[in-house]
N, C-alpha and C positions, 0 to 999 in steps of 0.2 A: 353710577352716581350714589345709588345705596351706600356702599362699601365707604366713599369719600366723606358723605353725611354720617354717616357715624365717628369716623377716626373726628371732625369737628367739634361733633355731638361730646364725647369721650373727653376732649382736650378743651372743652370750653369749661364742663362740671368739673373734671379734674381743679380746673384754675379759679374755680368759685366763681365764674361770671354765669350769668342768667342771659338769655338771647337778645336781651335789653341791651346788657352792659356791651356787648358783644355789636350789639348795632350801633351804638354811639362812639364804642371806639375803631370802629370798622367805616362807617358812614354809609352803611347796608342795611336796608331795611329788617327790625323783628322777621316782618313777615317773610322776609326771600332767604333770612336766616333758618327761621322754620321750616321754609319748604325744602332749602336745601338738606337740614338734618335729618330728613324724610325719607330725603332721594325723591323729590317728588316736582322739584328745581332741574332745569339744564342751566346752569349760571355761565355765563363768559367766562375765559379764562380770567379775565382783572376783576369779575366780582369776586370767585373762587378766592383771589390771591389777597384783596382786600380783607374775605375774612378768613383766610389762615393765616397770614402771615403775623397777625397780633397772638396768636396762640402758638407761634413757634412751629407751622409746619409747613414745609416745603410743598409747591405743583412742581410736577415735573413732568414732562409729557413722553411718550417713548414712540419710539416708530411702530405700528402691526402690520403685519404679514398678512395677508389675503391668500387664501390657496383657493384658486377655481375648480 
């Protein structure tokens, strides 16, 4: 989740919005905003999508492999 809150973190400043702007055009709290740019958030995949998808980034999810 690190990894995912930063690329957010990166493409929100990138676009000049503050976690504000980002929550009102998202309809996601400042604060689950913030904890996700933490990594600090497990968000649903639809809160996830709610706030990247205003900033132009794709979820995608892929299959992992388990080896016992």
């Amino acid at each position: 989740m690190k990894e995912i809150g930063k690329q957010i973190a990166e493409r929100r400043k990138k676009n000049g919005l503050t976690q504000q702007d980002l929550s009102e055009i998202s309809g996601v709290s400042a604060k689950t905003i913030n904890s996700i740019e933490l990594g600090k958030a497990n968000p649903s995949v639809n809160v996830l999508s709610k706030v990247a998808n205003p900033l132009g980034l794709v979820i995608s999810l892929s299959e992992r492999i388990m080896h016992e």
